[in-house]
PyMOL commands that place a pseudoatom at each C-alpha (Angstrom):
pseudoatom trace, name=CA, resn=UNK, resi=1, chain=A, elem=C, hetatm=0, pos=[-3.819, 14.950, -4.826]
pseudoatom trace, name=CA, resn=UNK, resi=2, chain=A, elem=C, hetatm=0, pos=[-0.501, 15.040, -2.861]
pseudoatom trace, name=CA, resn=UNK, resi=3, chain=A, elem=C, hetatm=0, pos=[2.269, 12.981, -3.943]
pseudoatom trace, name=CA, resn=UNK, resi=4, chain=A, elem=C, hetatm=0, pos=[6.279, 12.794, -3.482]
pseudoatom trace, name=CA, resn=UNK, resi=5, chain=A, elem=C, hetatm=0, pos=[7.791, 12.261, -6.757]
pseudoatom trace, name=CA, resn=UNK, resi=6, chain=A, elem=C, hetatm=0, pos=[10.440, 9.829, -4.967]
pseudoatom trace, name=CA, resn=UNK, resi=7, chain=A, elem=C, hetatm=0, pos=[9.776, 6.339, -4.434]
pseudoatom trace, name=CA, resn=UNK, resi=8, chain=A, elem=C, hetatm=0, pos=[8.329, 7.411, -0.960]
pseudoatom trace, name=CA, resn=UNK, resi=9, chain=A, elem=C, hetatm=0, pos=[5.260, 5.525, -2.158]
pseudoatom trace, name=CA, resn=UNK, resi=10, chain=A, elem=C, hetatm=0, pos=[3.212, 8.803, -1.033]
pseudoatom trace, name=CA, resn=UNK, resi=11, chain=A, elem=C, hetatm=0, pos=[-0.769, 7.789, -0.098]
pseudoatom trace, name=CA, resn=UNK, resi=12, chain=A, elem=C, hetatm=0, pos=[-3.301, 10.556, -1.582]
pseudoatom trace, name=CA, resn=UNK, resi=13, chain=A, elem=C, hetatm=0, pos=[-5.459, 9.207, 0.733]
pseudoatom trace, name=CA, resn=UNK, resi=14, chain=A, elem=C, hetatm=0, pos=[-5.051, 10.146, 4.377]
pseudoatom trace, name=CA, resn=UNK, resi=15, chain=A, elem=C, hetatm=0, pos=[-7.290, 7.446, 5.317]
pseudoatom trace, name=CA, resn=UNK, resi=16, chain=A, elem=C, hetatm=0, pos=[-5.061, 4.718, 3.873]
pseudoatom trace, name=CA, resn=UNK, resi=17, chain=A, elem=C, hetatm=0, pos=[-2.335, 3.091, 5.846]
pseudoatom trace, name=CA, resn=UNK, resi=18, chain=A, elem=C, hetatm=0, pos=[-0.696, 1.087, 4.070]
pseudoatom trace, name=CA, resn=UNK, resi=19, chain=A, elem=C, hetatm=0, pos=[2.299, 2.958, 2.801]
pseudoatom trace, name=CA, resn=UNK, resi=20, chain=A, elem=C, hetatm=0, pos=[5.625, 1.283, 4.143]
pseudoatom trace, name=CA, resn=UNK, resi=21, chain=A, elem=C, hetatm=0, pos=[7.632, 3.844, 6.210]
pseudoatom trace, name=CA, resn=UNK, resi=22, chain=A, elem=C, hetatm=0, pos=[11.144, 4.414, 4.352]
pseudoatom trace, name=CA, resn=UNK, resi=23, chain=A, elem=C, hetatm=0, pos=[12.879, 7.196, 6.353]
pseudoatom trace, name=CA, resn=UNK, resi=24, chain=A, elem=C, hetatm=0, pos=[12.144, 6.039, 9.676]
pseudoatom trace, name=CA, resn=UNK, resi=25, chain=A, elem=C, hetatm=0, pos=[12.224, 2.865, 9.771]
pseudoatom trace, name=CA, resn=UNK, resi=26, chain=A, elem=C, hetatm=0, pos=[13.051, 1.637, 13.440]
pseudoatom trace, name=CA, resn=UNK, resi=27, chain=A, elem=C, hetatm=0, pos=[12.747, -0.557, 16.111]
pseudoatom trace, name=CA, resn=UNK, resi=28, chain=A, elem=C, hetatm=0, pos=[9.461, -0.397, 18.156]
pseudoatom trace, name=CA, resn=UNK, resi=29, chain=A, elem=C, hetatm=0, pos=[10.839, 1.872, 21.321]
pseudoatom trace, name=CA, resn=UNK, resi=30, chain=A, elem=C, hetatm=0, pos=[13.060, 4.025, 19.073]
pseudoatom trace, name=CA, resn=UNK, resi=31, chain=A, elem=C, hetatm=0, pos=[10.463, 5.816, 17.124]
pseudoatom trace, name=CA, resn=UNK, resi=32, chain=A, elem=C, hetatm=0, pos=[11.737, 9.037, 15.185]
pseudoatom trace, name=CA, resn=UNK, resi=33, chain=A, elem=C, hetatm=0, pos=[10.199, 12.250, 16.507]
pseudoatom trace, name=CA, resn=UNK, resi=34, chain=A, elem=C, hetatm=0, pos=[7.964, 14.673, 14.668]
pseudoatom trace, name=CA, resn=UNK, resi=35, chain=A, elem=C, hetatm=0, pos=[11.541, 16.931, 15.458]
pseudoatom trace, name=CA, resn=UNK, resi=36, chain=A, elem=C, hetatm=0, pos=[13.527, 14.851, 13.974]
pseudoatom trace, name=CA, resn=UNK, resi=37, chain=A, elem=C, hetatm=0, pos=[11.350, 14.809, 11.007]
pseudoatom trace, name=CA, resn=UNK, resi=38, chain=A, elem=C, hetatm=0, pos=[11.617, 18.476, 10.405]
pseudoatom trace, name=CA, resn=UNK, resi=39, chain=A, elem=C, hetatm=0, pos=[15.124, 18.315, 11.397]
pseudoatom trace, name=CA, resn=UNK, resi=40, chain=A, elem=C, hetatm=0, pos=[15.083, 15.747, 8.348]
pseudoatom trace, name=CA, resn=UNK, resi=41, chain=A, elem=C, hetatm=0, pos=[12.989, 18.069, 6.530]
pseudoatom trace, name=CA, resn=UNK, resi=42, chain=A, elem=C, hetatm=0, pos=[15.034, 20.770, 6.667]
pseudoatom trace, name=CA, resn=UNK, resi=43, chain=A, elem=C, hetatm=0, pos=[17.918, 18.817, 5.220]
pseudoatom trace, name=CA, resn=UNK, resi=44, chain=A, elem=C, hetatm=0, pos=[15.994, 18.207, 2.063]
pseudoatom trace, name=CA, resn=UNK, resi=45, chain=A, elem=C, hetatm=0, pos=[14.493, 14.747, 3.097]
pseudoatom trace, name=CA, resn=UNK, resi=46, chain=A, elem=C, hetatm=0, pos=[11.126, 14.817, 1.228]
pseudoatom trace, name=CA, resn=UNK, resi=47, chain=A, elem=C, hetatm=0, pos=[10.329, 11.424, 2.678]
pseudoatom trace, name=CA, resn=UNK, resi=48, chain=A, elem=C, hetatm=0, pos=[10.297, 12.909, 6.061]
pseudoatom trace, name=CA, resn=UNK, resi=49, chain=A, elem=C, hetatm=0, pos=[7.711, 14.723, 5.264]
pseudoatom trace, name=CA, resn=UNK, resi=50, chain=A, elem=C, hetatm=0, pos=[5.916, 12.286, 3.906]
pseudoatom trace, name=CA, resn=UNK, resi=51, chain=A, elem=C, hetatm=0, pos=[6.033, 10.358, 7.410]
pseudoatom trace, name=CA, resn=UNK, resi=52, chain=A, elem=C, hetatm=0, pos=[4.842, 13.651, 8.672]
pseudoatom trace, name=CA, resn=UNK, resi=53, chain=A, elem=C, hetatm=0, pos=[1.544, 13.777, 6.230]
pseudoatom trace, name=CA, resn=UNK, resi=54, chain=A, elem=C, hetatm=0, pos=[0.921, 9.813, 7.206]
pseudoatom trace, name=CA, resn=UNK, resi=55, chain=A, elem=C, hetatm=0, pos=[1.174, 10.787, 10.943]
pseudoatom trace, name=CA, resn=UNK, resi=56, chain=A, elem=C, hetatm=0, pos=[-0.674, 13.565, 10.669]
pseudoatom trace, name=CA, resn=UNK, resi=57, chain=A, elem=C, hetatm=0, pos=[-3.300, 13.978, 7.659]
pseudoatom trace, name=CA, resn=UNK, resi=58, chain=A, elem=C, hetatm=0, pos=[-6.770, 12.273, 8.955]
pseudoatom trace, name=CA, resn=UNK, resi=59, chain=A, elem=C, hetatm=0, pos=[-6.658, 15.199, 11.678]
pseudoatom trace, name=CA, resn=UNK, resi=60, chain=A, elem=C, hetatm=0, pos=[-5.535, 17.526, 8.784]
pseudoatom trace, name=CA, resn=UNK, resi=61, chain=A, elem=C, hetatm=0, pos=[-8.704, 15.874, 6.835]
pseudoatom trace, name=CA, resn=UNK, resi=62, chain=A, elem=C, hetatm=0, pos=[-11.304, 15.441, 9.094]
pseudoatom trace, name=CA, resn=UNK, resi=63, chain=A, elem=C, hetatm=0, pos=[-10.842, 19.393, 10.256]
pseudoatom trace, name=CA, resn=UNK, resi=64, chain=A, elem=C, hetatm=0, pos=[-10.920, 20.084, 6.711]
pseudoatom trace, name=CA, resn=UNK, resi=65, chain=A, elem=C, hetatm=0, pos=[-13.793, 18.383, 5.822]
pseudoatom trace, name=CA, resn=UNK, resi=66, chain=A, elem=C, hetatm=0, pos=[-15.321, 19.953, 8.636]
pseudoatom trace, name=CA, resn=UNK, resi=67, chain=A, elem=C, hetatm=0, pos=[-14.905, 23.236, 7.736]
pseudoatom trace, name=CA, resn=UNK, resi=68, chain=A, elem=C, hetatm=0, pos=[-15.651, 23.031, 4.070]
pseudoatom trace, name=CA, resn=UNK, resi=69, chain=A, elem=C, hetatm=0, pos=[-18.520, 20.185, 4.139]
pseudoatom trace, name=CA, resn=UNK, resi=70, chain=A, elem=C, hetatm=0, pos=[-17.184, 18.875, 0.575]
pseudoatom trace, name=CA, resn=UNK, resi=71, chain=A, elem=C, hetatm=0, pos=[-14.913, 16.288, 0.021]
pseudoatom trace, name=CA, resn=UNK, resi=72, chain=A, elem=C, hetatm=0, pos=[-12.951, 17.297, -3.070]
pseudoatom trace, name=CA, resn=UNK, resi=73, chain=A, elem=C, hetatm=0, pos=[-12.511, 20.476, -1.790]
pseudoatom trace, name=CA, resn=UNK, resi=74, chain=A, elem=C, hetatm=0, pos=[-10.863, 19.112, 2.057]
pseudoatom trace, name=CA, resn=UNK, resi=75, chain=A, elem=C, hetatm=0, pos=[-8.456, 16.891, 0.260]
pseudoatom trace, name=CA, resn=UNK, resi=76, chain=A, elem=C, hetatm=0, pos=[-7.471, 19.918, -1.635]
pseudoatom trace, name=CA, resn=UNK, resi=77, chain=A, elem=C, hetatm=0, pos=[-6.676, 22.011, 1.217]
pseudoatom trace, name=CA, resn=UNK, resi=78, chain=A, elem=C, hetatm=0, pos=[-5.193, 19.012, 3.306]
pseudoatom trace, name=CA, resn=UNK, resi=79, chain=A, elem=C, hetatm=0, pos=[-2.888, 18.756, 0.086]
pseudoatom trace, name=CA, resn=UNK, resi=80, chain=A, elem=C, hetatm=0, pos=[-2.259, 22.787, 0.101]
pseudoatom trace, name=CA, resn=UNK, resi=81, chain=A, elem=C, hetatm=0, pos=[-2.255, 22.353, 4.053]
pseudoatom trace, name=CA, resn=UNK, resi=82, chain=A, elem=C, hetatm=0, pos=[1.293, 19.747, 3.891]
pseudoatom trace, name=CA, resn=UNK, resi=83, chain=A, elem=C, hetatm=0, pos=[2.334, 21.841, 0.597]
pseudoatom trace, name=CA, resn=UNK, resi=84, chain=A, elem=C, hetatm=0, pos=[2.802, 24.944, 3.516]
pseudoatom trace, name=CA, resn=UNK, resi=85, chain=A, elem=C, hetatm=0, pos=[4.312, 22.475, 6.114]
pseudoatom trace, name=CA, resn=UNK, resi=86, chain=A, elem=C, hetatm=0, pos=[7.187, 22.223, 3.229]
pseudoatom trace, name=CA, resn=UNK, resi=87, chain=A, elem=C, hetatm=0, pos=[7.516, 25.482, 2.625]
pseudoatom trace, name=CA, resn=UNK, resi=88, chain=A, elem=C, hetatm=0, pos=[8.021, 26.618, 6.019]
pseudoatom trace, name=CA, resn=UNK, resi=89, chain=A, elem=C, hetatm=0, pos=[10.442, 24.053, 7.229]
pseudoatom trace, name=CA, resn=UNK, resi=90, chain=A, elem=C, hetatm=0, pos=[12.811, 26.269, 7.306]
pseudoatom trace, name=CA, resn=UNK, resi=91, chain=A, elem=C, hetatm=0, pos=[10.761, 28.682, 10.051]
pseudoatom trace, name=CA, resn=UNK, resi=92, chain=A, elem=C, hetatm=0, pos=[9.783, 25.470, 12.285]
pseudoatom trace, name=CA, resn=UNK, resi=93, chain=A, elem=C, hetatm=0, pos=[11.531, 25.512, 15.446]
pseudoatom trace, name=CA, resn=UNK, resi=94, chain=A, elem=C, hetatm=0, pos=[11.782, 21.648, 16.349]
pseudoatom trace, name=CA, resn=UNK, resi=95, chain=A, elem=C, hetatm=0, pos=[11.127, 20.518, 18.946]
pseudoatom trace, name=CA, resn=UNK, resi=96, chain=A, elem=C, hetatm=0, pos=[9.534, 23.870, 20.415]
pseudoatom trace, name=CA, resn=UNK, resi=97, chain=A, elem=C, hetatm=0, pos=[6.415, 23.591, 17.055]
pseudoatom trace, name=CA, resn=UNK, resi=98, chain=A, elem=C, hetatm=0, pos=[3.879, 21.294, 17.188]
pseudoatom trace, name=CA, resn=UNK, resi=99, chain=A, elem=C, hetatm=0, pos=[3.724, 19.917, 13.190]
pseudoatom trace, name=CA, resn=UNK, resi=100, chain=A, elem=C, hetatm=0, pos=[-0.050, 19.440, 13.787]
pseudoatom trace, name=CA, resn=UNK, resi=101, chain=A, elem=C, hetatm=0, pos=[-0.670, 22.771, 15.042]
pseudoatom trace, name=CA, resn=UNK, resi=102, chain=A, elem=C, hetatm=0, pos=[0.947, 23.882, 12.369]
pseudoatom trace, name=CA, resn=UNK, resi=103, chain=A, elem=C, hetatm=0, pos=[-0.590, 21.895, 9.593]
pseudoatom trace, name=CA, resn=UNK, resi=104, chain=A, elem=C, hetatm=0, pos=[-4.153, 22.545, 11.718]
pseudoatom trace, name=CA, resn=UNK, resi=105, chain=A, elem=C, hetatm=0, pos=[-2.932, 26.356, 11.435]
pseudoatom trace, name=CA, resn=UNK, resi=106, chain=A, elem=C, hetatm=0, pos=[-2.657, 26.411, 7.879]
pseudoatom trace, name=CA, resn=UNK, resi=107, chain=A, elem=C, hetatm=0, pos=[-5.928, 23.901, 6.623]
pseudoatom trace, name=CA, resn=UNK, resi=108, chain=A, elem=C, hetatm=0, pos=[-8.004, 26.345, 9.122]
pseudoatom trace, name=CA, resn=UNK, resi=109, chain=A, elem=C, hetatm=0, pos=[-6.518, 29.569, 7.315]
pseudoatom trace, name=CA, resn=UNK, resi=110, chain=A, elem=C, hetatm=0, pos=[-6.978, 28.276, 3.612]
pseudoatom trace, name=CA, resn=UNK, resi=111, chain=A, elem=C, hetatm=0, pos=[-10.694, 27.616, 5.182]
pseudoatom trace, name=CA, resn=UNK, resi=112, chain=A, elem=C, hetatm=0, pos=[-11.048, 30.555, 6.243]
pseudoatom trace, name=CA, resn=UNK, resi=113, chain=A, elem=C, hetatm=0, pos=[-9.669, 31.919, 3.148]
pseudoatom trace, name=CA, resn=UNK, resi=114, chain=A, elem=C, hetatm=0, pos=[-12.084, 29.665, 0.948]
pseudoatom trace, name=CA, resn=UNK, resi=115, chain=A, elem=C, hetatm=0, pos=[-15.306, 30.390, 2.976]
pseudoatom trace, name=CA, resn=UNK, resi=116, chain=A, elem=C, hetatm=0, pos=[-15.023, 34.662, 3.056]
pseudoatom trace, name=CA, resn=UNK, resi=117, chain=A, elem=C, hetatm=0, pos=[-17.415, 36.812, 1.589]
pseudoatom trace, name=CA, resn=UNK, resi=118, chain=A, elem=C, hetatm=0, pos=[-14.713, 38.007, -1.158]
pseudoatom trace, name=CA, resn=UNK, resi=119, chain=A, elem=C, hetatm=0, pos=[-13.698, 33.866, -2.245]
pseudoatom trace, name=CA, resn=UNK, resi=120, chain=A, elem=C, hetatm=0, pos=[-17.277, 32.906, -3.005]
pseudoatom trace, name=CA, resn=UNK, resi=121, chain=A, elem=C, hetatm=0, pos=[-17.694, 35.924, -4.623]
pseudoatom trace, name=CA, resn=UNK, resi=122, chain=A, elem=C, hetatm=0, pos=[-14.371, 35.417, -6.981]
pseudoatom trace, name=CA, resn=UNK, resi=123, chain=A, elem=C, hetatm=0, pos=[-15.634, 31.753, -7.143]
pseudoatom trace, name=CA, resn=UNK, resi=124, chain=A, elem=C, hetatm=0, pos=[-19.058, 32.545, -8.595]
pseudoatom trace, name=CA, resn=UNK, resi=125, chain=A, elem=C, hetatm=0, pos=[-17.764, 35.552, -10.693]
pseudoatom trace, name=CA, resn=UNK, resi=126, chain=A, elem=C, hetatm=0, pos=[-15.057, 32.973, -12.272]
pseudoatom trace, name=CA, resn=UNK, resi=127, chain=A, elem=C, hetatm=0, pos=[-17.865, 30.332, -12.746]
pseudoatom trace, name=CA, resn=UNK, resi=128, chain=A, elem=C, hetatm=0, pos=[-19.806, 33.165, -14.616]
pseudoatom trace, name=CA, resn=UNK, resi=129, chain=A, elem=C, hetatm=0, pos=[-22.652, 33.043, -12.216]
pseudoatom trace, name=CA, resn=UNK, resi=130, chain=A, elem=C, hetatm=0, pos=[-22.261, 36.348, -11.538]
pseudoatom trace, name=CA, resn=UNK, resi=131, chain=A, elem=C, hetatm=0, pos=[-21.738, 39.493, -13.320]
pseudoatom trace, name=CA, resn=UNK, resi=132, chain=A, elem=C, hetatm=0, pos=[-18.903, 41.694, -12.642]
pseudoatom trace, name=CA, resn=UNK, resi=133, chain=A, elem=C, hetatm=0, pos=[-18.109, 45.255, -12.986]
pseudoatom trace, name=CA, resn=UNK, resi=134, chain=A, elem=C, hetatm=0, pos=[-15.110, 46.265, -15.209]
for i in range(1, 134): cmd.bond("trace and resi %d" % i, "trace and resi %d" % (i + 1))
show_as sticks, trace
zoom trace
């Protein structure tokens, strides 16, 4: 499952709230902005998006789970769903991009990708439930 190598104290579980928040700590009233946090992002602050995934990853989850109907496989694409999120930081354009349409954006596509035709067929050829032509 996801984690941040740093002492962010990253939760695999999207349901869990008890991680401490570390890089935005703040009074209540001055609560850092999902733009800041890809602002932070950007800079190289992994914690940031940490924050992000705790903010954001039951939505993330629940749509995945959704889609896919199977457990292990929505906490795989909610993991490959925030892995994107840090890839792209660079292309975000805070505060104009909404994170969780963007996370939403890419768990729906890596459904999408998992539930075609050709993916169960590569899935089933690769579990050798299927033959396939050479």
């Amino acid at each position: 499952m996801f984690a941040i190598v740093n002492d962010g104290k990253f939760t695999s579980n999207p349901l869990d709230s008890t991680r401490q928040m570390q890089f935005g700590e703040c009074e209540p009233g001055n609560e850092i902005t999902d733009a800041q946090r890809v602002d932070a992002m950007k800079a190289g602050e992994v914690l940031a998006l940490g924050e992000l995934y705790d903010r954001h990853a039951q939505a993330v989850y629940c749509l995945c789970l959704y889609l896919l109907k199977d457990q292990a496989k929505a906490e795989a694409l909610l993991e490959e769903a925030f892995w994107k999120l840090w890839q792209n930081r660079y292309h975000l354009r805070s505060p104009l991009d909404s994170v969780l349409k963007c996370v939403l954006g890419f768990a729906a596509s890596g459904a999408n990708r998992a539930l075609s035709p050709g993916a169960m067929c590569l899935s089933l050829a690769s579990a050798g439930e299927i033959e396939t032509s050479d």
